[in-house]
KOLLUM-94158 format. One record per atom (N, C-alpha, C): x, y, z. Coordinates in steps of 0.05 Angstrom, whole numbers, plus 5000, padded with zeros to 4 digits. Atoms other than C-alpha are relative to their C-alpha. Layout:
XYZ/...
end
This chain:
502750075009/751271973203/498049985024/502250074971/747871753276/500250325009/501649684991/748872533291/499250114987/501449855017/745572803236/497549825005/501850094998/740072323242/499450145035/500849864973/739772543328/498850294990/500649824999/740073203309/497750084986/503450005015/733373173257/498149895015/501750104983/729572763304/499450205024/500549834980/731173183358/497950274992/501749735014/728773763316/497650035004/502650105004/722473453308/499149945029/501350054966/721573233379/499250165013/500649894979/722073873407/498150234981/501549935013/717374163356/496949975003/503250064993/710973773361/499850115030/501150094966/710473773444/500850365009/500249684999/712974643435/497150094996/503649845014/705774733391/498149895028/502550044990/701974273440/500350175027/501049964963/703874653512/500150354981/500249675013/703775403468/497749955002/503549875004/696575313451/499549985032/501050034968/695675063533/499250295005/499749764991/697275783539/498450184983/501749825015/692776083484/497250005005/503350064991/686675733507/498950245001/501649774992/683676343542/500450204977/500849755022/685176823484/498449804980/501450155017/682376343438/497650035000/502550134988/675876203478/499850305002/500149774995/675977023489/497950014969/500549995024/675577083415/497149874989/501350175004/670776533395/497550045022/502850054981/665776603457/500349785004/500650254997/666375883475/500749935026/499450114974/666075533544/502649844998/497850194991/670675053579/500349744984/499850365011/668474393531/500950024976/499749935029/668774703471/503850055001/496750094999/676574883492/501549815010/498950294991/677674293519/500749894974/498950135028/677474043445/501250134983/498249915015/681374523420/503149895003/497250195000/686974083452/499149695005/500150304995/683873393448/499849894972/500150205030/682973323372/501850004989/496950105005/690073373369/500449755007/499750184986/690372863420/498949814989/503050255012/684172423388/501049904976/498450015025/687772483321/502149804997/497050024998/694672283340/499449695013/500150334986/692171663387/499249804982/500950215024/688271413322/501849904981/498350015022/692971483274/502749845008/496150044999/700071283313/500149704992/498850315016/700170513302/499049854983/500250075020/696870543246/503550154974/497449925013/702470953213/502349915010/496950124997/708170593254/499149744987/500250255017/705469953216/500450124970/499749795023/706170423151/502549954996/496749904996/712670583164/501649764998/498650285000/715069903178/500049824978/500450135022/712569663109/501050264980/498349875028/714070253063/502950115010/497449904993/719570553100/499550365015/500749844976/719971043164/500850234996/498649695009/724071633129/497950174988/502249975022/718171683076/497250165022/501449914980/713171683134/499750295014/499149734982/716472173179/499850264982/499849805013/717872663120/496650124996/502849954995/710272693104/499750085020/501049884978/708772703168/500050355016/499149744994/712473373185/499350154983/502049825010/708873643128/498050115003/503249964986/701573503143/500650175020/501149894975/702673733211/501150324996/500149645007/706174493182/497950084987/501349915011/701374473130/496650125026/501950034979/695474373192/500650305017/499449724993/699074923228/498750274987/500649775023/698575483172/496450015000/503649974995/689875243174/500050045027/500449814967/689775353253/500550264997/500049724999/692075993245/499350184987/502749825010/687276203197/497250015004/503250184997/681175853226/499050245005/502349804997/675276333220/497749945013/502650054980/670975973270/501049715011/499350264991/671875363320/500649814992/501350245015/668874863274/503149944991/498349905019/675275033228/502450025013/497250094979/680475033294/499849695007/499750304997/678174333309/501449794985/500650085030/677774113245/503649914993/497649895003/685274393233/501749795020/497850094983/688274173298/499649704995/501050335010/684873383275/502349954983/497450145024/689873373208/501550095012/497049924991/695373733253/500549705011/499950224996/694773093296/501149784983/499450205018/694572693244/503449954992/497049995004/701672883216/501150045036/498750124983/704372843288/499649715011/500350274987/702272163298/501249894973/497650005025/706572083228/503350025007/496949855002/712872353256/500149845037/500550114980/711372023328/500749825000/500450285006/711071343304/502449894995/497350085015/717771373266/502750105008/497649824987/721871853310/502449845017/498450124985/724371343359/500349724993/499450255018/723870753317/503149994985/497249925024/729771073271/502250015024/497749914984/733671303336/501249745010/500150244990/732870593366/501349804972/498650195027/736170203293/502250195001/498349925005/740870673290/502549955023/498449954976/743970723358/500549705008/498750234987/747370103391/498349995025/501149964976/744069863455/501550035025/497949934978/749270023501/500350244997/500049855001/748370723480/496950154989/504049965012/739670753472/499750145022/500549854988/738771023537/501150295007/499649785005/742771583526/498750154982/500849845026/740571763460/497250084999/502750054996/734071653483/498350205025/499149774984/735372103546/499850334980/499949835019/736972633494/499050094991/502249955022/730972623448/497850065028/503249964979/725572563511/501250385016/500049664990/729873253536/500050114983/500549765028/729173603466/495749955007/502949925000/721173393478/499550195021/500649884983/721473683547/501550294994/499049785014/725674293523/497950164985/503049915007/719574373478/497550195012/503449924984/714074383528/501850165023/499949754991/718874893569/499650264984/499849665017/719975453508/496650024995/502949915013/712275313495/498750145017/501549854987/708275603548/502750335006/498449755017/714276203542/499250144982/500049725019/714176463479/496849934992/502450065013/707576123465/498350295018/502249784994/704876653517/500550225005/498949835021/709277183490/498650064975/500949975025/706677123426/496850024992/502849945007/699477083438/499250245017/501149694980/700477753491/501050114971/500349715023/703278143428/499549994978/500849985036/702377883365/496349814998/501050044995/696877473383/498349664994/499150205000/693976783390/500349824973/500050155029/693976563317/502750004987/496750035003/701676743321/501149715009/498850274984/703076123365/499349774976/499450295023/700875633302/501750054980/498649885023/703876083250/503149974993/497250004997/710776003280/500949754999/499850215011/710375343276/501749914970/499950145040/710275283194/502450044986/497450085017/716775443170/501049885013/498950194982/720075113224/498949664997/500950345011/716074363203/500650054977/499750045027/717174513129/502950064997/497449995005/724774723142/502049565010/499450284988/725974063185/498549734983/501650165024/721473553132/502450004985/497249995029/727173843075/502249905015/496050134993/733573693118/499649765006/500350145003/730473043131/500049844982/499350105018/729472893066/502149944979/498449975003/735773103047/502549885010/497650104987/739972873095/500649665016/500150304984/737072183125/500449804975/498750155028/740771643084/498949745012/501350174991/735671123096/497449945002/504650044992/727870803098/500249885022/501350094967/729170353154/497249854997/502850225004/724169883120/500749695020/500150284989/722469283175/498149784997/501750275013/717268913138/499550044976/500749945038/717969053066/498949774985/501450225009/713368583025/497749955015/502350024980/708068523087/498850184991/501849885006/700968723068/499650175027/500549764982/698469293111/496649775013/502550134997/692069073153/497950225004/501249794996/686669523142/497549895012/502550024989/680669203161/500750075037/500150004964/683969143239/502150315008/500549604985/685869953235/497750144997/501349874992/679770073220/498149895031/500550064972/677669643284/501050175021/498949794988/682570013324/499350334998/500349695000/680870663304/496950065011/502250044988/673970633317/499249885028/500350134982/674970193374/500950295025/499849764989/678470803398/499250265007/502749825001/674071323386/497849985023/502150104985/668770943422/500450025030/499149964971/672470893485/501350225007/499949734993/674671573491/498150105002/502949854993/668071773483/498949925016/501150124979/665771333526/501550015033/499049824981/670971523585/498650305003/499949604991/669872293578/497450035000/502149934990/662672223580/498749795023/500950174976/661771633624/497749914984/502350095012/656871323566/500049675007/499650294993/655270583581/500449864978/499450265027/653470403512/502650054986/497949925011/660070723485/501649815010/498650184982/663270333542/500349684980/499950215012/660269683523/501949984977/499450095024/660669763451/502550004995/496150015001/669370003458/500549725002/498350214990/670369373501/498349694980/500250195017/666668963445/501649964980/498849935030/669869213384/502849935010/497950064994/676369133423/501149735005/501150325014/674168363431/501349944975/498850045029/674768323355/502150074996/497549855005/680568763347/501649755009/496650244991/684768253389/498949754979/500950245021/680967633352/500450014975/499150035036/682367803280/503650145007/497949944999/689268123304/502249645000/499350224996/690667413330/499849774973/500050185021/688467083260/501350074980/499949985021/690867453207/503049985003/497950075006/697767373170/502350225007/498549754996/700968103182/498550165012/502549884975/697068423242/500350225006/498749734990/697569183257/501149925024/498149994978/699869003325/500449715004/500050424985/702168243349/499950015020/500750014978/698768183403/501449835022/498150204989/703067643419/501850215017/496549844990/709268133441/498350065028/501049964977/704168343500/500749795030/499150334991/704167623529/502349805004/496850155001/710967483510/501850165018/497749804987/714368083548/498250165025/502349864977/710268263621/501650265004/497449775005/716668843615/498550194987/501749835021/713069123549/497250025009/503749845007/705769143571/500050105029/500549874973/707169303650/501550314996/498349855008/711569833621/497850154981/501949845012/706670153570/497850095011/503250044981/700770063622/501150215017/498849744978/705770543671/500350254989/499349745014/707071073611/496250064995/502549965008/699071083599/499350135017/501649984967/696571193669/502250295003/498449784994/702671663675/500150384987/500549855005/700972103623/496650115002/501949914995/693872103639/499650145020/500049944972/695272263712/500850365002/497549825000/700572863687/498350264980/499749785032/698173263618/497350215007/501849784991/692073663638/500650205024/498649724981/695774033692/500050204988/499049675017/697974543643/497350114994/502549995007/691374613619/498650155022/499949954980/688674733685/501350245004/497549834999/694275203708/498950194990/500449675018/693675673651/497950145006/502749824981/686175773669/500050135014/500149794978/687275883725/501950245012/498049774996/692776353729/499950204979/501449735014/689876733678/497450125000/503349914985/681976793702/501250045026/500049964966/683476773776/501550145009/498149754978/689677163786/499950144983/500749775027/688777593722/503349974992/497449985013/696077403690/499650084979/500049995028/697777553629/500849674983/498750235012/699676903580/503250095003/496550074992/706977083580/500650005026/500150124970/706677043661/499749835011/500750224999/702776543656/501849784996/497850175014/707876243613/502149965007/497950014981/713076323664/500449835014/499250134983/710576043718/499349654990/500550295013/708275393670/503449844998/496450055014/716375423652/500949755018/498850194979/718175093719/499949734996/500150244995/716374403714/501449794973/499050065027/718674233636/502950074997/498049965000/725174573652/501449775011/499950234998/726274123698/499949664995/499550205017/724473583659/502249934975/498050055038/728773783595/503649955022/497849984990/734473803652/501049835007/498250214996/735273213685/498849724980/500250245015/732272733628/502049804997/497850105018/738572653596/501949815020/498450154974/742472473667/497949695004/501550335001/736371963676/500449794983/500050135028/736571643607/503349865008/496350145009/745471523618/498949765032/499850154972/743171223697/498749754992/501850275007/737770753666/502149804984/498450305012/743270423619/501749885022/497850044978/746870273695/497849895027/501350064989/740870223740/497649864982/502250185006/734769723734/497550294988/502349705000/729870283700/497349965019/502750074990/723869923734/500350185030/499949924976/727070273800/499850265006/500049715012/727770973771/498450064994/502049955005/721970983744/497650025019/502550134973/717570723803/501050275015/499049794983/721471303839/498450244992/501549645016/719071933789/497449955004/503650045001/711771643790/499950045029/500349904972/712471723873/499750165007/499349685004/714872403858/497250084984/502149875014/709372583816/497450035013/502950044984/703572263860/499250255018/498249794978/706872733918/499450304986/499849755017/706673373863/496750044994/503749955010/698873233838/498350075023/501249994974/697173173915/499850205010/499049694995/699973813930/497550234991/501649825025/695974093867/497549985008/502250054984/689673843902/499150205011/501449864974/689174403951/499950164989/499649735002/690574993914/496250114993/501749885000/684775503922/500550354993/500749845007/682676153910/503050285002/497949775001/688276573931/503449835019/497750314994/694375883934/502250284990/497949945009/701576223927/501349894979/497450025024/705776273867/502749775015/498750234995/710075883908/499449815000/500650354992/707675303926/499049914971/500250145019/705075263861/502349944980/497450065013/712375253828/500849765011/498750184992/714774793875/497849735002/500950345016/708774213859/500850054970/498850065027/710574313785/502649875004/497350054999/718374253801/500249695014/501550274996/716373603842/499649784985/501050235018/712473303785/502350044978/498249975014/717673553738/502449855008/497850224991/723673163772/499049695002/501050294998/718672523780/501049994967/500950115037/716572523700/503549954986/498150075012/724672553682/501349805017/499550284987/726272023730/498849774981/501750195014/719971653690/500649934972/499850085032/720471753624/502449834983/497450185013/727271553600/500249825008/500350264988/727870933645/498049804985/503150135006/720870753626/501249954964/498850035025/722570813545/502449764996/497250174998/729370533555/499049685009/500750195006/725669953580/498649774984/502350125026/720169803534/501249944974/499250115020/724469843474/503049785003/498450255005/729869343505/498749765009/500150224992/725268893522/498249834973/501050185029/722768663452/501550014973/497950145025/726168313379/500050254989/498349905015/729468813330/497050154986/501950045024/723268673281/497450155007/502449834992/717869063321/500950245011/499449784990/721269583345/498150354987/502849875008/716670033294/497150015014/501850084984/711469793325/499250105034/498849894973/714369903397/499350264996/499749705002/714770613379/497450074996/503249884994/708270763360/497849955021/502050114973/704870253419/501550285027/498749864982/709370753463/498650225002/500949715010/707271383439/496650004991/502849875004/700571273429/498949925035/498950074968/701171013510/499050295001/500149744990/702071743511/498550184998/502249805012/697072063468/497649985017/502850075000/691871653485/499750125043/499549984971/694171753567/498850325000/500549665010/693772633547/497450004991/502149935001/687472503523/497549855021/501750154976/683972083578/500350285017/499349854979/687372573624/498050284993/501749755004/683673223584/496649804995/503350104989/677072773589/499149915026/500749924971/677372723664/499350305000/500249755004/677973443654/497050114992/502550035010/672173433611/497450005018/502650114981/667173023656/499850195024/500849954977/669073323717/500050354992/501049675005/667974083685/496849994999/502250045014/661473823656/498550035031/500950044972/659773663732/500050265010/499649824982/661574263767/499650284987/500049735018/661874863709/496949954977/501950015020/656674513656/501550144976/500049825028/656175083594/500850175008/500049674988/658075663643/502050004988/497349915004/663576073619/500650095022/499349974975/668576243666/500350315005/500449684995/667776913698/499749975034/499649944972/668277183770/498049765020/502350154987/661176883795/500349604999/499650274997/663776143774/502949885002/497350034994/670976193796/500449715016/500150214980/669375733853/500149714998/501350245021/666275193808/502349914990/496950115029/672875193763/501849985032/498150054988/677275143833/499249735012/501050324986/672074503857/501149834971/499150115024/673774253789/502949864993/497350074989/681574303803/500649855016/500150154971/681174063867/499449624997/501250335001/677373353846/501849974974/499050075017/680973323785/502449905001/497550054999/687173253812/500649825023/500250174986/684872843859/500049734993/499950165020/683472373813/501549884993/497650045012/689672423777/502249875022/498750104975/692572233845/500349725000/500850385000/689671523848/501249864976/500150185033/690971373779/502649924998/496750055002/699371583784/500049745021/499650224988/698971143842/500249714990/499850305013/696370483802/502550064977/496550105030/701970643746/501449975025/497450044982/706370633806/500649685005/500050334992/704269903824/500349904969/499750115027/703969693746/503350024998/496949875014/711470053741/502449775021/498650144989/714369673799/499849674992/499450275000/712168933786/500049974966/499349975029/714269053709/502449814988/497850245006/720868533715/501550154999/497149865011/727468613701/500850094968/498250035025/731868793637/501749984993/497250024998/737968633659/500049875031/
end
């Protein structure tokens, strides 16, 4: 039973995080197609992201009251059905739009993926299993920029969502079929809607207000977020208990290291593709090669990380891969106009050995350091950690294009522009891995 449940989760793991680094690699045919600058593709991968950060702990509170099998199944629908509309979108509006409800159903199947793996599995055997599932995600985001830029050199880029759809609607049925279980952890608890829609909005606000650097957006986030904790703190069944923050410096120095980490990390690819397909004239499946390196690496030694963390302190393993990564973004700093294919494999391979040092450790600690009864909860505060980190990270992206490129599209005469762009951007991302580094180390023990 616990391997039929691995093996559906896994399914699903390395499914969603395949679609999101495939399209990385479609961008430029996309934006070919469409006529659209750098902002406008920018949100062809952020209203996944925008989607998915809104939605995850509202649906891991879902899940924890009706039951997480129910959830997940839906979830893997929406996001095939979302697929099948991306790949017919007949204008931007209509890819946004699309990739928004794809989101949606991955912040469905997000929420509940490692919640189920985490009740099922014994904790003397979580950081394995857990090892396992984070290398089926990284397995993912290697075959994605692959066949993803395979498939948009020959069949083209509306192939890369298409392939998707039976693959979420085959995996949804064997779920429903085969998982002998809801995995309800607060059955009878009202849902709180007034403080998701605080959160969701609260979130909104402050993403917009990051990626444009708005003040009043600013303000108004860190008001609404005010309330959010104040009615979270009064009412009887709270989307999040804010309490567990306060109660466990483990769980919030620990989610604060996976935030910063993925903000520091996920726009690389992004990046990258650009530029190895404007500047050196690749093709997407070349492109998609040399993207391979760093996710391989990750899907490779996850799983060895994940068995070391149930044996070593993760806080030490982790603090290690985030060193590794700082070291990898720094690197990524210099590259210019005519940087070698080498050196750019070997910063990916770099950050790719940090991030599987990070991740499993990091996971492995957050969900042993809180009661049975939130562990739902856990899972979605984790994972939206992540979303929300992927989309900060493509709104640095954002701002600092807006600065240096504006509306230009990219073409020979503003190559330069898009390499000052790289250059500060990843400079950026520099400083930032560093503070998760300090957050990751004074995080406590768990053993």
């Amino acid at each position: 039973m616990r391997r039929t449940i691995l093996f559906i989760i896994v399914l699903s793991s390395f499914l969603t995080p395949y679609t999101l680094s495939s399209v990385n690699v479609a961008l430029p045919s996309i934006g070919r197609e469409f006529n659209v600058d750098t902002i406008v593709l920018n949100w062809f991968a952020t209203a996944f992201l925008l989607s998915t950060a809104v939605f995850l702990v509202p649906f891991g509170r879902i899940a924890d009251i009706v039951g997480r099998k129910r959830v997940y199944v839906v979830g893997l629908s929406v996001f095939a059905a979302a697929s099948l509309l991306s790949g017919l979108a007949p204008s931007p509006t209509w890819l946004i739009v699309a990739r928004f409800v794809q989101g949606l159903g991955g912040a469905m199947v997000f929420a509940t993926g490692i919640a189920i793996l985490t009740i099922v599995y014994p904790i003397e055997e979580r950081g394995k299993v857990l090892g396992i599932n984070i290398a089926s995600v990284y397995a993912g985001l290697s075959v994605g920029p692959l066949l993803g830029g395979v498939l948009t050199q020959y069949l083209g880029w509306r192939s890369v969502f298409l392939f998707t759809v039976p693959f979420g609607f085959i995996i949804a049925l064997m779920a429903w079929l085969w998982l002998r279980g809801e995995w309800v952890g607060a059955r009878g608890e009202s849902f709180d809607f007034i403080g998701s829609i605080l959160y969701a909005v609260m979130l909104i606000v402050l993403l917009l207000g990051f990626s444009e650097l708005t003040i009043y957006y600013l303000l108004l986030g860190i008001i609404l977020f005010i309330f959010f904790v104040f009615w979270e703190l009064r009412v009887n069944h709270p989307l999040i208990d804010v309490r567990i923050f306060s109660r466990s410096l483990t769980f919030s120095l620990s989610n604060l290291a996976s935030l910063l980490n993925y903000t520091s990390t996920y726009s690389s690819t992004f990046l990258l593709s650009l530029y190895l397909q404007f500047i050196y004239g690749m093709s997407p499946q070349d492109a998609g090669l040399i993207l391979l390196s760093r996710p391989v690496v990750q899907s490779v030694f996850s799983p060895f990380a994940g068995w070391l963390s149930d044996r070593v302190e993760p806080r030490v393993l982790a603090s290690i891969g985030m060193g590794l990564i700082a070291v990898g973004l720094y690197l990524l700093s210099f590259i210019g106009l005519d940087t070698s294919i080498f050196y750019i494999i070997s910063a990916l391979v770099l950050i790719g050995f940090g991030f599987a040092l990070f991740s499993s450790p990091n996971t492995n600690a957050i969900m042993s350091s809180i009661e049975k009864k939130f562990y739902g909860v856990a899972s979605a505060t984790l994972a939206t950690m992540r979303v929300v980190g992927q989309t900060l990270s493509m709104a640095v992206v954002m701002l600092i294009s807006g600065i240096y490129l504006g509306r230009e599209l990219l073409t020979p005469a503003t190559y330069i522009l898009f390499i000052n762009t790289m250059g500060s951007s990843f400079k950026v991302f520099v400083i930032i891995c560093l503070i998760g580094l300090i957050a990751s180390l004074f995080r406590g023990k768990i053993r």
